[in-house]
C-alpha positions, 0 to 999 in steps of 0.5 A, a space after each residue: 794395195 792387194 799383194 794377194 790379187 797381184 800374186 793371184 794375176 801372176 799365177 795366171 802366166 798371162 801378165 800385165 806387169 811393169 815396175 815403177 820408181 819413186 826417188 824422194 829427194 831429201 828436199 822433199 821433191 819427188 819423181 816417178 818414173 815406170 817401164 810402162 808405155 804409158 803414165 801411172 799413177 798410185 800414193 799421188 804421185 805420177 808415174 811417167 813413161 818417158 824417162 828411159 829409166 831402167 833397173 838391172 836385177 835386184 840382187 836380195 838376200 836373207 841375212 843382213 848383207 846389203 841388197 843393192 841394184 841399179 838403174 840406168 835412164 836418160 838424162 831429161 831437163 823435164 825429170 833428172 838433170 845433170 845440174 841437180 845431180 851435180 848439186 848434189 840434190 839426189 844424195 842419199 834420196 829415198 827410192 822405192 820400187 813397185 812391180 804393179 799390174 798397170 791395168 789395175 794399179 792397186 794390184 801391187 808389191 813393193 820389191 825394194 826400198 833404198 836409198 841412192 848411193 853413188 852416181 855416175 854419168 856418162 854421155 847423157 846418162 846416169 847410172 845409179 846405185 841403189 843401196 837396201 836398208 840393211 846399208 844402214 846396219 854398216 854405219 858406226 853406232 853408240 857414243 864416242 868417249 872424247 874430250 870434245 862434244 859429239 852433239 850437232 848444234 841444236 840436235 836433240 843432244 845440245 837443245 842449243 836453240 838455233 833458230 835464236 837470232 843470237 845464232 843466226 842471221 837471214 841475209 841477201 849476198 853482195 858479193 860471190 867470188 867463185 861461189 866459195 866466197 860469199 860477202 854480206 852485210 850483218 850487224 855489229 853485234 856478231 863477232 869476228 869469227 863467230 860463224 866459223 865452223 858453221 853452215 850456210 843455207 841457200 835459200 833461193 836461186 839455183 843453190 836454194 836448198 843446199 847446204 855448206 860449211 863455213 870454213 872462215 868467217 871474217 870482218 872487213 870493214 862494213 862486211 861480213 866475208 864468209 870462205 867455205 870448203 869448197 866452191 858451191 855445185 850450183 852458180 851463187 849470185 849476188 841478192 841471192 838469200 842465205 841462212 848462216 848458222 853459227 859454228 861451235 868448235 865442239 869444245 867445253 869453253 866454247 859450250 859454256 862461253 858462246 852457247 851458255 849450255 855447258 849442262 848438255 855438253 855431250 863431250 867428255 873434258 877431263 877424260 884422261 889423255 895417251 900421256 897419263 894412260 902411258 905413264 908410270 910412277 916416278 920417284 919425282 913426281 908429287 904423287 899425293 893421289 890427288 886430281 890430275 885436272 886442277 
C-alpha cells in the first residue's frame, strides 16, 4: 500500500479514484463493498460494485470528539439482508474505509475506521452510522468497589474454567415456544436452576452464532425448561444445537459454593453499606470498636 503514490496521483487533478468498505462481523464474516462500477480486490477480500451502498462526508477532527459518518445502500439477499441486521449480526461489527485508485488498488489510504453503531431501515434500505475509534474513549473505565463481583464468568478476572462439563452442556432442542422457550434434555447431575443468569449459544440453524441470556432455567420432569429475556431475532427449531453455559449471580457464596473460586472473586463483600456509611454513635450501641462483619 503506497499512500505517497496515491498523494502523488491526486496531484495530478485527473483521478481515477473510488472508496471502498469492508464490515468485519463480530462472527468473523466479512464483506466488501465499493462505489467503482466494477469489483475490487485488496487484503483478500472482494470489493463488490452492486451493493448500492454509499457513504456521506466523513465528518473528522483532531481532538478526541467522536469522528462519525454514514452509509446508505440497498438491501441485497446476496450482501446485507434485512434478517441479519434483525438478528443482530452487524452490532458493533468493525468497518474500514479506503479511498483507492481502482486502476492500480495498491495506491490506497485508509480514511476511517469504526465501528457500526445504530441501524435504521426504511423501504428497502439501510441507514448505517458509522462510530471513529475515539467512541471507545466514551465508555466507563477502571474498577467498580461493589459488594458483588464484576468479573464475567471465565474472563481473565475469574479464570473459572467454562468449558468444564460441570459449567456446560451441548445439546439439541426438543421444544421452541415462541423462540423465548427453549426445552432440552440434560443429565441429572445439573441442578435446578443451575443455569439461571447464564448464556445460550446457538450453534446451528438461523440463529447459529448468537447469543442470549438465560432468565429462568427449570426441571420439569425429564426436561431441562430454559426462559430467556427476550424472544430470539432469528426463527429457533426444534434439533437445533446450543451451547448453554452456567449463570453465576456475581455473589461471594455463590463463587465459592458453585464455582470453588472464591481466590479470584473480584467483588468486594464486606465493604461497608449506606446504613453503616450514615450512622453515628449512639449511647446503646455496643461500641467496642470491633468488627462490623462477624
Amino acid at each position: 500500500m503506497t499512500v505517497a503514490k496515491l498523494n502523488a496521483h491526486l496531484a495530478v487533478g485527473t483521478t481515477h479514484v473510488c472508496h471502498c468498505w469492508s464490515i468485519v462481523r463480530t462472527d468473523g464474516v466479512t464483506f466488501g463493498f465499493t462505489d467503482h462500477d466494477r469489483p475490487l480486490k485488496f487484503d483478500g477480500i472482494n470489493f463488490r460494485p452492486d451493493s448500492g451502498l454509499s457513504a456521506k462526508a466523513l465528518a473528522s477532527t483532531t481532538g478526541l470528539s467522536v469522528n462519525n459518518t454514514e452509509a446508505l445502500g440497498m438491501l441485497s439477499a446476496n450482501a446485507v439482508t434485512d434478517k441479519d441486521i434483525e438478528a443482530g449480526r452487524y452490532d458493533a461489527a468493525e468497518v474500514t474505509t479506503w479511498l483507492v485508485r481502482w486502476d492500480n488498488v495498491s495506491h490506497r489510504e485508509i480514511r476511517f475506521i469504526g465501528t457500526i453503531g445504530e441501524i435504521t431501515r426504511e423501504q428497502g434500505t439501510y441507514r448505517v452510522e458509522l462510530r471513529g475509534l475515539t467512541e471507545m474513549l466514551n465508555q466507563p473505565q477502571g474498577r467498580a468497589y461493589l459488594k458483588t463481583c464484576s468479573a464475567v464468568l471465565g474472563d481473565g478476572g475469574c479464570k473459572v474454567n467454562s468449558s468444564d462439563i460441570a459449567f456446560r452442556a451441548d445439546v439439541p432442542l426438543t421444544e421452541v415456544d415462541d423462540g423465548q422457550v427453549l426445552t432440552m434434555v440434560l443429565a441429572a447431575t445439573y441442578t435446578d436452576r443451575w443455569f439461571e443468569g447464564g448464556f445460550v449459544e446457538f450453534k446451528s440453524g438461523d440463529a447459529n452464532g448468537l447469543q442470549a441470556v438465560i432468565k429462568d432455567d427449570e426441571i420439569v420432569g425429564n426436561s431441562r425448561v430454559l426462559t430467556l429475556w427476550r424472544p430470539m431475532p432469528a426463527e429457533v427449531v426444534v434439533g437445533d444445537q446450543v451451547r448453554i453455559i452456567a449463570g453465576c449471580d456475581k455473589r461471594a457464596e455463590t463463587c465459592r459454593v458453585k464455582f470453588d473460586n472464591l481466590v479470584n472473586f473480584q467483588g468486594f463483600p464486606d465493604i461497608p453499606g449506606d446504613d453503616w456509611l450514615l450512622s453515628v454513635p449512639r449511647s446503646d450501641d455496643d461500641d467496642t470498636g470491633g468488627s462490623l462483619t462477624r
